[in-house]
RODO-2510 file (C-alpha; in nm, 4 decimals, decimal comma):
residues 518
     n   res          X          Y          Z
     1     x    11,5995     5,5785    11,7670
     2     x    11,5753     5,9213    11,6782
     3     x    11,6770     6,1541    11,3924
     4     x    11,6033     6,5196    11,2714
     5     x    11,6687     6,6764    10,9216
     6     x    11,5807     7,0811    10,8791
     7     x    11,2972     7,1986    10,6570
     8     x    11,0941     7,5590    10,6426
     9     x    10,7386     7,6189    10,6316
    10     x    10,5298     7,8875    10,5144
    11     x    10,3909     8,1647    10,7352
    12     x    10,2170     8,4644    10,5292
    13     x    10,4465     8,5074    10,2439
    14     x    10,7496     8,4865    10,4550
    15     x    10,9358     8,1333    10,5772
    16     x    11,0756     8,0130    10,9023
    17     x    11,3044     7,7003    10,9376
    18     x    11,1936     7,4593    11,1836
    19     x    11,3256     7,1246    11,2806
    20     x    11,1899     6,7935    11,1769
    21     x    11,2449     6,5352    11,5005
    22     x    11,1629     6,2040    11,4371
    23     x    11,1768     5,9216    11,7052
    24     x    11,0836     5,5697    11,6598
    25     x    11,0415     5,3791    11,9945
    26     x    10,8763     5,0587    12,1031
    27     x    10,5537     4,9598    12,1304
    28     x    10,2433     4,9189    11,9059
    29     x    10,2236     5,0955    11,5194
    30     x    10,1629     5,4198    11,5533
    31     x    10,2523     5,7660    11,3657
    32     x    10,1923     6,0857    11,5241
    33     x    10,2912     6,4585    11,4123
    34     x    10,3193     6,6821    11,7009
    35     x    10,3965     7,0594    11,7409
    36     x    10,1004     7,2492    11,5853
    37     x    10,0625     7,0432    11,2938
    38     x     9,7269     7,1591    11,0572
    39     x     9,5349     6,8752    10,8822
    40     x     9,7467     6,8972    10,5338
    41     x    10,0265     6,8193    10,7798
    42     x     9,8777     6,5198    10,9849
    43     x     9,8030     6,3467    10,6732
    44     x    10,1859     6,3362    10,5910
    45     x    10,1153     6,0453    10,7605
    46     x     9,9468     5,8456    10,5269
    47     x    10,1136     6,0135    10,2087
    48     x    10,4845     5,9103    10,3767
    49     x    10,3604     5,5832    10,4578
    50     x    10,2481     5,4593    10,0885
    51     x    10,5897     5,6454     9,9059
    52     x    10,8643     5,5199    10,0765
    53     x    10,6713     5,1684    10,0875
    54     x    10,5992     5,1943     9,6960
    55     x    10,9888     5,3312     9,6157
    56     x    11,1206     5,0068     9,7738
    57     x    11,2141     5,1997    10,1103
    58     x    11,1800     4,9903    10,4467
    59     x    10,8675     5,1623    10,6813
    60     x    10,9976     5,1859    11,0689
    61     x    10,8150     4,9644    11,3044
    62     x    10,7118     5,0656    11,6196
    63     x    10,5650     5,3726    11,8136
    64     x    10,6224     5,6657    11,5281
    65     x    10,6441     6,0383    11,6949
    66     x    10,7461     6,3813    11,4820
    67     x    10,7835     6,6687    11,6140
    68     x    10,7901     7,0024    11,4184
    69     x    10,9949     7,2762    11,6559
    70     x    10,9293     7,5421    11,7663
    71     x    10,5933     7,4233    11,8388
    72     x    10,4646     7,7632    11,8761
    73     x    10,3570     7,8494    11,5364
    74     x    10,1391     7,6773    11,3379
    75     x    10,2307     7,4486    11,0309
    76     x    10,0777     7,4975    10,7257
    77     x    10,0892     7,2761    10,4156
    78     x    10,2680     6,9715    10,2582
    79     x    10,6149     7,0905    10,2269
    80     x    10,7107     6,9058    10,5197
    81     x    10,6533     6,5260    10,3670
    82     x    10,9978     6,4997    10,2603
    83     x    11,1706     6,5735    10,5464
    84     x    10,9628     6,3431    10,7748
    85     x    11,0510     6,0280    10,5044
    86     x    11,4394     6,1932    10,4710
    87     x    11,4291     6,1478    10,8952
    88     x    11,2904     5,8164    10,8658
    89     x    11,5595     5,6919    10,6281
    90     x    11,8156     5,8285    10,8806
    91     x    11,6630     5,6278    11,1127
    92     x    11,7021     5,3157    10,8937
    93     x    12,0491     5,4016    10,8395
    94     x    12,1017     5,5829    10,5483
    95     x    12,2912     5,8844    10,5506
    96     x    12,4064     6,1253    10,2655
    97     x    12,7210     6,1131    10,1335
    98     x    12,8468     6,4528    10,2090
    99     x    12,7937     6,6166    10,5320
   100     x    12,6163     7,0002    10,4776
   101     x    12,3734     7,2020    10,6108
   102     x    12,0604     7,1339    10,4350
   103     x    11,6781     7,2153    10,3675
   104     x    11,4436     6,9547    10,2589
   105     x    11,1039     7,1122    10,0767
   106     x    10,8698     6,8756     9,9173
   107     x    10,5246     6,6972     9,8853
   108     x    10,5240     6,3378     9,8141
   109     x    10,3196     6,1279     9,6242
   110     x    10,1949     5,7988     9,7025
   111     x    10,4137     5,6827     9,4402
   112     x    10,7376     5,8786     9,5910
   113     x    10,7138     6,1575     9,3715
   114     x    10,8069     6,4921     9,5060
   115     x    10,5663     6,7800     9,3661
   116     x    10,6233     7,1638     9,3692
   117     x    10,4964     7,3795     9,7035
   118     x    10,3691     7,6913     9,7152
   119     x    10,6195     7,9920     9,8405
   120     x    10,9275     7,7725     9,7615
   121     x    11,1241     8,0885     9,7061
   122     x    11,0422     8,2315    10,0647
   123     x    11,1483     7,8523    10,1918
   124     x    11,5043     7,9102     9,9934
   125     x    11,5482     8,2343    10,1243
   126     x    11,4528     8,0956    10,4614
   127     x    11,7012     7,8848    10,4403
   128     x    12,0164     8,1205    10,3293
   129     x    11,9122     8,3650    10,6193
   130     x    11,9634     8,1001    10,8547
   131     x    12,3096     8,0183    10,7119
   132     x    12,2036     7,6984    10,5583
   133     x    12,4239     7,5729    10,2821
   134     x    12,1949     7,3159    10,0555
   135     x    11,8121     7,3088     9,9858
   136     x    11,6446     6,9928     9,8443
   137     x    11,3432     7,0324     9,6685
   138     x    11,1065     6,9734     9,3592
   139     x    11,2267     6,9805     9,0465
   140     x    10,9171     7,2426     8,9765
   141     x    11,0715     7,4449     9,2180
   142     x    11,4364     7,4087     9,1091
   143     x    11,4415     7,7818     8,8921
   144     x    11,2416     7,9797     9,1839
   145     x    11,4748     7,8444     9,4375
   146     x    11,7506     7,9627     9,2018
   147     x    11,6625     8,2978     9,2872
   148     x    11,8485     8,2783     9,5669
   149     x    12,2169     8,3330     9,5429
   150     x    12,4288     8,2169     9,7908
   151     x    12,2296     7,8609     9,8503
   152     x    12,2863     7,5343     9,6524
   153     x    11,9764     7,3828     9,4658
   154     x    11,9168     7,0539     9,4751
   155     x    11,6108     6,9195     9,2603
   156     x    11,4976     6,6031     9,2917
   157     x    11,1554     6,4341     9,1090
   158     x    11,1319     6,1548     9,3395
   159     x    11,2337     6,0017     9,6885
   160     x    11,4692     5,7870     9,4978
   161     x    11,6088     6,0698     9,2562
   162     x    11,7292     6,2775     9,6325
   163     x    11,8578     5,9554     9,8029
   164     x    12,0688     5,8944     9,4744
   165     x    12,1587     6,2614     9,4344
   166     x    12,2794     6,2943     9,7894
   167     x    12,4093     5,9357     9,8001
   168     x    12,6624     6,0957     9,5594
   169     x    12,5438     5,7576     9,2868
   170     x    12,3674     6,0244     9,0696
   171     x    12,5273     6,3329     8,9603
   172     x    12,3068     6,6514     9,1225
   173     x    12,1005     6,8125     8,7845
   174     x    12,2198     7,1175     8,7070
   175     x    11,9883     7,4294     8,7757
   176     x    11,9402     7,7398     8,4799
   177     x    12,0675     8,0718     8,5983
   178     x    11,7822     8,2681     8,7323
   179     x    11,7050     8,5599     8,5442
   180     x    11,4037     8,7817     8,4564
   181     x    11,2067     8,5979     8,2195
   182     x    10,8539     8,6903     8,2983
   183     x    10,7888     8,3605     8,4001
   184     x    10,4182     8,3254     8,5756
   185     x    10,3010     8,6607     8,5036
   186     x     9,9810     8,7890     8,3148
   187     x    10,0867     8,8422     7,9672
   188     x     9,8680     8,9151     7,6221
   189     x     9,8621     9,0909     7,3174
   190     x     9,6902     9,4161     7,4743
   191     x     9,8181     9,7154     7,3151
   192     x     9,7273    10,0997     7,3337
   193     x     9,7013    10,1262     6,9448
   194     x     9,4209     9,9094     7,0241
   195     x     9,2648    10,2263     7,1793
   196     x     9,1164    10,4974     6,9281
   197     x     9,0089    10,8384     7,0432
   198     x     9,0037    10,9057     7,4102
   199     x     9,3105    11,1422     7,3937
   200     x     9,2204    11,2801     7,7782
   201     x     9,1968    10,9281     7,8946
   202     x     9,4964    10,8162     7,7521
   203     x     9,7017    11,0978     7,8439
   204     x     9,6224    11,0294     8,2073
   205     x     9,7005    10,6859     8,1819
   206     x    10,0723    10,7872     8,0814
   207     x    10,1034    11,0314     8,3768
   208     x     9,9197    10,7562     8,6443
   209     x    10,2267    10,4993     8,5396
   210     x    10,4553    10,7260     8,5228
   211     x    10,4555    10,8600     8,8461
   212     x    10,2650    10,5767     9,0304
   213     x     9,8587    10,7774     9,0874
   214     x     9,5696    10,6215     9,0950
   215     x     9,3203    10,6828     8,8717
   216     x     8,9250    10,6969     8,8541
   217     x     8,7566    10,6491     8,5157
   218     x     8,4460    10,7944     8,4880
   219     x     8,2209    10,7276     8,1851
   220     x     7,9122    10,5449     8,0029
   221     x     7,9392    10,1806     7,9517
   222     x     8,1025    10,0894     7,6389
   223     x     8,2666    10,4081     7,6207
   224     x     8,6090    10,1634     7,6868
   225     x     8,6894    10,2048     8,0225
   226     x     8,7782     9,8576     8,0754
   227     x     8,9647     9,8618     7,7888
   228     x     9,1647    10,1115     7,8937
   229     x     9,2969     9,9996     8,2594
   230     x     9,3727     9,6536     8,0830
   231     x     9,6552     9,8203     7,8734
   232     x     9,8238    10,0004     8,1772
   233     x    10,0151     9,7002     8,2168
   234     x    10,1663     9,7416     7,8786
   235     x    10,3401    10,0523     7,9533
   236     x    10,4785     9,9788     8,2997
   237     x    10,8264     9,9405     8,3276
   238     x    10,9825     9,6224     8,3984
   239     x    10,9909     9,5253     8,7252
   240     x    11,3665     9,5523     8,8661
   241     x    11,5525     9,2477     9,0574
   242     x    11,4295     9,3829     9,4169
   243     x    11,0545     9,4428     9,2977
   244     x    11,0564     9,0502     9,0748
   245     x    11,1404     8,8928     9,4051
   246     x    10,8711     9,0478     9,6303
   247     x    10,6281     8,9808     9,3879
   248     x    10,7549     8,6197     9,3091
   249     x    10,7105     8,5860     9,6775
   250     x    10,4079     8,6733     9,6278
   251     x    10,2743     8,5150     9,3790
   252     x    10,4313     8,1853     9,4590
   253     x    10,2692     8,1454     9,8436
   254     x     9,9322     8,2487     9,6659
   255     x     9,9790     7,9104     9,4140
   256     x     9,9712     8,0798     9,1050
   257     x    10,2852     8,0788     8,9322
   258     x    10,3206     7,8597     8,6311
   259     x    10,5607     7,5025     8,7408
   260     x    10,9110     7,5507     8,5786
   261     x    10,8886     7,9282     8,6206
   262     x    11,1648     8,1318     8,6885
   263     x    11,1327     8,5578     8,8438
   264     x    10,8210     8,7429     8,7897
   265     x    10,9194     9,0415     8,5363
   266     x    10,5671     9,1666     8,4188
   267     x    10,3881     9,3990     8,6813
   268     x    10,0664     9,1633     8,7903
   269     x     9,7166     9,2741     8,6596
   270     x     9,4325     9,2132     8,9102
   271     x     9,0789     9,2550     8,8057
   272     x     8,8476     9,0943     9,1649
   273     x     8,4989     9,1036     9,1042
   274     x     8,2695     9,3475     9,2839
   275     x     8,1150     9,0654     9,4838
   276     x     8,4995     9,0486     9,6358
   277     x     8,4443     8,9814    10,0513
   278     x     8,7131     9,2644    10,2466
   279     x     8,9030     8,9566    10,3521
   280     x     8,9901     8,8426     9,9371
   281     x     9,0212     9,1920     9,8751
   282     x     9,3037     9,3080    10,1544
   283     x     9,3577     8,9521    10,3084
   284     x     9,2935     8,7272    10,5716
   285     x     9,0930     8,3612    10,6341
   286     x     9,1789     8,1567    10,9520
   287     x     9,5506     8,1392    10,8313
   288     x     9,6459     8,5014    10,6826
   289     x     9,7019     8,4818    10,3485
   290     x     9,7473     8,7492    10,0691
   291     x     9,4324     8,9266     9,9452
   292     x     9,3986     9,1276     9,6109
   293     x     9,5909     9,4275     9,7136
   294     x     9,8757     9,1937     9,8067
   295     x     9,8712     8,9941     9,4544
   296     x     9,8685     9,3558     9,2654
   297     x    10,1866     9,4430     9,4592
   298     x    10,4464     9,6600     9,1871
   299     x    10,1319     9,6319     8,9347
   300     x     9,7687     9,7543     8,8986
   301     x     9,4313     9,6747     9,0624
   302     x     9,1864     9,7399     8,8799
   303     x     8,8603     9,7935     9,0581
   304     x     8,6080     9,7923     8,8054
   305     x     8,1861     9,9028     8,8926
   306     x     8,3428    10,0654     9,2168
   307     x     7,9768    10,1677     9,3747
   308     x     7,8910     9,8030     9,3189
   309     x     8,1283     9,6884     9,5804
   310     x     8,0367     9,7200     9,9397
   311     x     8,1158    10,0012    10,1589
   312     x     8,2936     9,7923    10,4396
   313     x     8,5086     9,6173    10,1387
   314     x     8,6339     9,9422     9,9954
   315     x     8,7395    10,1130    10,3449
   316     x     8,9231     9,8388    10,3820
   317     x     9,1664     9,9700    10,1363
   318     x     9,2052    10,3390    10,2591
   319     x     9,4933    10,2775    10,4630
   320     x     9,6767    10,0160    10,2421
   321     x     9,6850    10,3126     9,9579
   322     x     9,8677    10,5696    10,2528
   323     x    10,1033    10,3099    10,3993
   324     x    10,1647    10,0503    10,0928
   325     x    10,1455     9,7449    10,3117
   326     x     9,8809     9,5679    10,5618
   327     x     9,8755     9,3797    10,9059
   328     x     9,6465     9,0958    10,8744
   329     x     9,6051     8,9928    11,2089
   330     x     9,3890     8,6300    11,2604
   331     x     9,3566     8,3417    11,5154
   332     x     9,6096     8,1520    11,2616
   333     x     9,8911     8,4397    11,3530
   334     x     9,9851     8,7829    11,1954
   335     x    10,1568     8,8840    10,8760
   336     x    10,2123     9,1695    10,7142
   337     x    10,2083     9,1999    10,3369
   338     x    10,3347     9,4313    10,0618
   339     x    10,0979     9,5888     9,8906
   340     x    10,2353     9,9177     9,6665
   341     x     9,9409     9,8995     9,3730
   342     x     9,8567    10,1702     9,1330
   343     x     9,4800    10,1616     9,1948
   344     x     9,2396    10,2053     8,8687
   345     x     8,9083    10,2187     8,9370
   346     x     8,6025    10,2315     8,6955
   347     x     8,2255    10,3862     8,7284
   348     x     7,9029    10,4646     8,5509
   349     x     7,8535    10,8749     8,5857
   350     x     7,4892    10,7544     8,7207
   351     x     7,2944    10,4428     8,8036
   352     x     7,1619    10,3816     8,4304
   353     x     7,5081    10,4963     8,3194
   354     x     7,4094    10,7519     8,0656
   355     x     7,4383    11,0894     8,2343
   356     x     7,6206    11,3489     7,9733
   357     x     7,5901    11,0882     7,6983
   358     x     7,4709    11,3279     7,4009
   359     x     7,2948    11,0708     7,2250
   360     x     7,1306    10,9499     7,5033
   361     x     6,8430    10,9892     7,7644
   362     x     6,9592    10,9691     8,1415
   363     x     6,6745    10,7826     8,3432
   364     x     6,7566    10,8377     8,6777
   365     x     6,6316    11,1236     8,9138
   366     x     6,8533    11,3729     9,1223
   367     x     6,8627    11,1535     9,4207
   368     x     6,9600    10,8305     9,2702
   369     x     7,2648    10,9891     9,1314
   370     x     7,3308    11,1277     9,4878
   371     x     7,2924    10,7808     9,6082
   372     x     7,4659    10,6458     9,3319
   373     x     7,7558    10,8682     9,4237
   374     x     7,7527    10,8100     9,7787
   375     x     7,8194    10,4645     9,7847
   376     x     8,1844    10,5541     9,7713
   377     x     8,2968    10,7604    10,0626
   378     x     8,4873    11,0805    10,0178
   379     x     8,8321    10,9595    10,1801
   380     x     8,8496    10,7180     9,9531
   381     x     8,7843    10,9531     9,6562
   382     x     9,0321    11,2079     9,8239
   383     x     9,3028    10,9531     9,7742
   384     x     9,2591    10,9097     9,4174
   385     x     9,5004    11,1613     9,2017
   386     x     9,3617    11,1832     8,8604
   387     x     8,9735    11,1639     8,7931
   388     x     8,9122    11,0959     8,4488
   389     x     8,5649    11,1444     8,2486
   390     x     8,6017    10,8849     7,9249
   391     x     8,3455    10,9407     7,7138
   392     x     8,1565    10,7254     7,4510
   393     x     8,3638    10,7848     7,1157
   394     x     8,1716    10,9113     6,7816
   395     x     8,2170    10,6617     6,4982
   396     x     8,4134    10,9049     6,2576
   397     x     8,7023    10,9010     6,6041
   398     x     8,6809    10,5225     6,5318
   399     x     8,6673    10,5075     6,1639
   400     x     8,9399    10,7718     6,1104
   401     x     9,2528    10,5898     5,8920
   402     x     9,5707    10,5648     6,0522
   403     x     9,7035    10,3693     6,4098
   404     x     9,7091    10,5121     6,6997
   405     x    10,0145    10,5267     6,9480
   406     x    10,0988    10,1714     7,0773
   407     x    10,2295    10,0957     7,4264
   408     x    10,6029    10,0205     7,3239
   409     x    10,6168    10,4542     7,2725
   410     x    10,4583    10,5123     7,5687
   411     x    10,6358    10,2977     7,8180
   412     x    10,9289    10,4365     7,6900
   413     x    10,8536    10,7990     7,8136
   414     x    10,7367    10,6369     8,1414
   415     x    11,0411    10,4578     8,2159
   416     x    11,2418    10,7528     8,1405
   417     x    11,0356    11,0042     8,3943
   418     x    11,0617    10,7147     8,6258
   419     x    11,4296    10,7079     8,5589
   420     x    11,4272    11,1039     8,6050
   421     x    11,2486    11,0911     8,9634
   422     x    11,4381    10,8271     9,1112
   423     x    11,8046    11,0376     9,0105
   424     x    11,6445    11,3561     9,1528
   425     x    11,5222    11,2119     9,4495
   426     x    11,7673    10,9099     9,5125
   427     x    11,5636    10,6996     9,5463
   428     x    11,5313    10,3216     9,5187
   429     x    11,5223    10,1264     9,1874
   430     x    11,1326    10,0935     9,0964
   431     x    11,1080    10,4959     9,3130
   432     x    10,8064    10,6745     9,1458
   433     x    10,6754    11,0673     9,2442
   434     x    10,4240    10,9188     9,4469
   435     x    10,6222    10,7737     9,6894
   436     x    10,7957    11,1142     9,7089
   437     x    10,7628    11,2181    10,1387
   438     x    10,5821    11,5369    10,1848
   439     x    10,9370    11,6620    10,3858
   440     x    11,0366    11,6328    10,0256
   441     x    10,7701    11,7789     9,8309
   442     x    10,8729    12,1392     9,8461
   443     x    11,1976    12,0837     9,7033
   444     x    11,1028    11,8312     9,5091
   445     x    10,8670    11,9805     9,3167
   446     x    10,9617    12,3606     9,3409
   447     x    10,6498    12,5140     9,1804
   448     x    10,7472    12,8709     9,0678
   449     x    10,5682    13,1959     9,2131
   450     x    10,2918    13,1693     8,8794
   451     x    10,2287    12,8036     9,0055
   452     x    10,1906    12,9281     9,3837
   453     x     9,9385    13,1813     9,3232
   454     x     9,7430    12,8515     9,1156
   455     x     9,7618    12,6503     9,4198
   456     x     9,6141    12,9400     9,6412
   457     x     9,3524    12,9639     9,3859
   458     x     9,2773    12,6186     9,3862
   459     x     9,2633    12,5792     9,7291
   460     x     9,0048    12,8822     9,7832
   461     x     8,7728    12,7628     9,4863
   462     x     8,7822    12,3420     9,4682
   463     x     8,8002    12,3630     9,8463
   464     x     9,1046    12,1459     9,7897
   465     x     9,2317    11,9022    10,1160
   466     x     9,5613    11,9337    10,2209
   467     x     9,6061    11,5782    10,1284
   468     x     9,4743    11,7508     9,7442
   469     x     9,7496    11,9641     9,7466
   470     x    10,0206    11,7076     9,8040
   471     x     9,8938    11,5021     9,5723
   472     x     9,8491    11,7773     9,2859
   473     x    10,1968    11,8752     9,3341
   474     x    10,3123    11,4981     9,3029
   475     x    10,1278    11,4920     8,9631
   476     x    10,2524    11,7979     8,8358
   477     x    10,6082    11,6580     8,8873
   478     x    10,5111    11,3712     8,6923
   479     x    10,4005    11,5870     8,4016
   480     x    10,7019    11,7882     8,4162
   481     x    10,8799    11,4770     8,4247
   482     x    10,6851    11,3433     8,1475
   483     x    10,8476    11,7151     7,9427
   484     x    11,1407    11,6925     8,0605
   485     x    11,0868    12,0147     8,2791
   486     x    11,3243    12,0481     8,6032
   487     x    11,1022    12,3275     8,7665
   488     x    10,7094    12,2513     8,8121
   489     x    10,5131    12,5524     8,6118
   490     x    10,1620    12,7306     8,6383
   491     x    10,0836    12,4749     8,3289
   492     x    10,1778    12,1575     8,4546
   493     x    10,0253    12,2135     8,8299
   494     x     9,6515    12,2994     8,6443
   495     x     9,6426    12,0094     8,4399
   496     x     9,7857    11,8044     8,8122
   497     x     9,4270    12,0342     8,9935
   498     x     9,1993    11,9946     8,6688
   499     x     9,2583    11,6074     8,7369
   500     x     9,1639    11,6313     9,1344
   501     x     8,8109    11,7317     9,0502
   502     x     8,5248    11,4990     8,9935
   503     x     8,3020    11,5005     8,7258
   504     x     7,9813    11,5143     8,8742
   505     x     7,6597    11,4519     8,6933
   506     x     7,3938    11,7409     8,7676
   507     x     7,0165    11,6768     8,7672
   508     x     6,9885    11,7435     8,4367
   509     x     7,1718    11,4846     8,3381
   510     x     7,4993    11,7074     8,1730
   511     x     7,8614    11,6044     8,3114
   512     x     8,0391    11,9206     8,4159
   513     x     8,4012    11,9832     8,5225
   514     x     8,4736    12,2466     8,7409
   515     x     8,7152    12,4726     8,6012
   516     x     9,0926    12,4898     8,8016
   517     x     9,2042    12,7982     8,6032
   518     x     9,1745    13,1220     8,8456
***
């Protein structure tokens, strides 16, 4: 006897359908899952076994054999437990009312629950591409799967709740309209007004999410770096329809959306500790799965102590910044993820941290701070935009009466220079001045003749890369944005340069900027 349903499996973030073939043939008990099966797999098994016996389901005797095709790509999770008991209820002779083509997603209990996957929105979408008309699943996966349009959603709690469903004895449970709710993202009550002084620091902030530039925060501890790239978040834009679903993708294959949630509408905040291998950072493992960089996709990683982190970890990321995504390529297959961040990193200006702090001593010698330095390569640094020094604020700054500006102001100006860049370079929903091509740059940015002769400058004293120059001009469209400006001036393009140099501690312990003015 033999019978095959359709179900979808994970691979990366993405989803292929595959068929579930079950045969039950003579000879003694036996179950075996064939066709590159992994060991949360093979014990579908075990877990089939005990629910359809414990829902008051008949168990096939005999010589048990499923086979998950196209056997040439590994299967990964326990998705696929539903299908095998839907084929072996076929095989017993039960058979839906209503003939369509449909998915079945699901993990079963020993009871005969059915509990929420991981990636269930990748599954449905799976299933659309491949012209599918109907995909059964968990009822924890019922509003992600409603993402989908196009594909009916059919959630079911138990093995008995789908039979009665598709037996047409139990109407199917209606599913909420998907829409962006936020659902599963990092929320809190940050806020900029939370932030006194650190005017400098917080008008770079504004231009970084405006435009999309990553930004290095240089300063003492406590001075409120942290602080600072916490609230960048807050003044993000939502994300659009295109941008929720990538990241929902994302988030949902990684396990850590919230069960019942709907579209991802808040830009994800990642914070990975310094101790962070290169393979949780970009990606990877035996089966390729998304790394930091991935999970920050439309949102911020924040990258704070950035010396502290090792060398072969942070070169890891130098070509995710250029090209926004990543081939992770393992025994367990390849995949290629998304990963379009706006990178904030943190540092101390010296090993003890205190170098320029006026009200106190800097302990460390001129070569420490070199090494100190050094631990972060200059091709990374080059492909940072805005270097920030932040630091420590006097009391009176913090005791002075009144609120500062909150983030509700500020992403209000962001989302309309974001608005502005994407009309004048039609571009996508979500399009920012960073992803502007440099074939575009010159008339994108059109710096008058004042700003040219600056960029000459600029380029003969800061020794500025190519890649500098590109950049600088990308910021100063931002700013100019940010005014309101449709031409790029001397102005805007030296606060854009003033931002590409470091602030470099000196032996005697003072923080200096090098001036960008000619």
């Amino acid at each position: 006897m033999l019978a095959r349903v359709h179900s979808a499996a994970l691979l990366g973030i993405d989803a292929r359908v595959l068929d579930v073939e079950v045969d039950v043939g003579n000879g003694l008990p036996s179950f075996t899952i064939v066709g590159l099966p992994d060991a949360s797999v093979r014990e579908a098994r075990e877990r089939v076994r005990s629910a359809l016996k414990n829902s008051g389901f008949p168990f096939p005797v005999g010589s048990i054999t499923v086979n998950l095709a196209p056997a040439e790509w590994r299967k990964v999770g326990a998705a696929l437990d539903l299908p095998v008991a839907v084929a072996l209820l076929a095989i017993g002779g039960w058979k839906p009312a209503e003939p369509k083509r449909r998915v079945f997603i699901g993990e079963l209990g020993l009871s005969g629950e059915v509990r929420p996957v991981r990636g269930a929105l990748s599954l449905a979408w799976a299933a659309r591409e491949a012209g599918f008309q109907q995909v059964v699943l968990p009822a924890a996966n019922a509003r992600e799967a409603a993402c989908v349009e196009g594909l009916e959603v059919v959630a079911v709690g138990s093995i008995c709740e789908a039979v009665a469903c598709l037996s047409g004895s139990r109407p199917v449970p209606p599913i909420p309209a998907a829409t962006l709710d936020g659902g599963g993202a990092v929320g809190g009550a940050a806020d900029f007004a939370d932030v006194r002084g650190q005017t400098v620091a917080r008008r770079a902030l504004e231009i970084a999410a405006a435009g999309g530039h990553h930004v290095l925060l240089v300063g003492p501890p406590g001075a409120g770096k942290t602080m600072l790239a916490r609230r960048i978040p807050t003044i993000l834009p939502p994300l659009c329809r295109s941008e929720a679903i990538e990241v929902t993708k994302i988030q949902s294959a990684a396990g850590n959306l919230i069960a019942g949630a709907g579209l991802v509408e808040t830009p994800p905040f990642r914070a990975p500790h310094h101790g962070t291998s290169a393979a949780g950072l970009v990606g990877g493992g035996i089966r390729p799965t998304p790394g930091e960089i991935s999970l920050a996709h439309c949102g911020v990683l924040f990258l704070d102590e950035l010396p502290e982190f090792r060398r072969d970890v942070l070169e890891a990321i130098r070509q995710p910044l250029e090209e926004r995504r990543i081939a992770v390529v393992r025994v367990g297959g390849a995949c290629v993820f998304p990963c379009d961040f706006l990178l904030v990193a943190a540092m101390n200006p010296c090993p003890c941290g205190y170098a320029g702090d006026p009200n106190r001593l800097c302990a460390c010698d001129e070569a420490s701070k070199r090494r100190y330095a050094g631990k972060v390569s200059g091709p990374l640094i080059d492909r940072i935009d805005l270097h920030v020094s932040v630091p420590a604020v006097p009391w009176r700054e913090l005791a002075r009466p009144g609120d500062p500006e909150g983030s509700d102001a500020i992403r209000q100006r962001v989302t309309r220079a974001r608005a502005l860049a994407a009309r004048r370079a039609l571009g996508p929903p979500g399009f920012r001045n960073a992803d502007l091509p440099i074939s575009d740059l010159e008339r994108v940015a059109a710096p008058d003749a004042k700003a040219r002769r600056l960029i000459e400058t600029a380029v003969a004293r800061l020794t500025l890369s190519v890649r500098g120059v590109h950049r600088a001009l990308r910021v100063g469209r931002t700013i100019a944005d940010l005014e309101g400006s449709e031409r790029v001036t001397a102005a805007h393009l030296a606060e854009a340069i003033a931002y590409r140099v470091r602030a470099i501690p000196d032996p005697l312990g003072r923080l200096d900027r090098v001036s960008a003015a000619p």
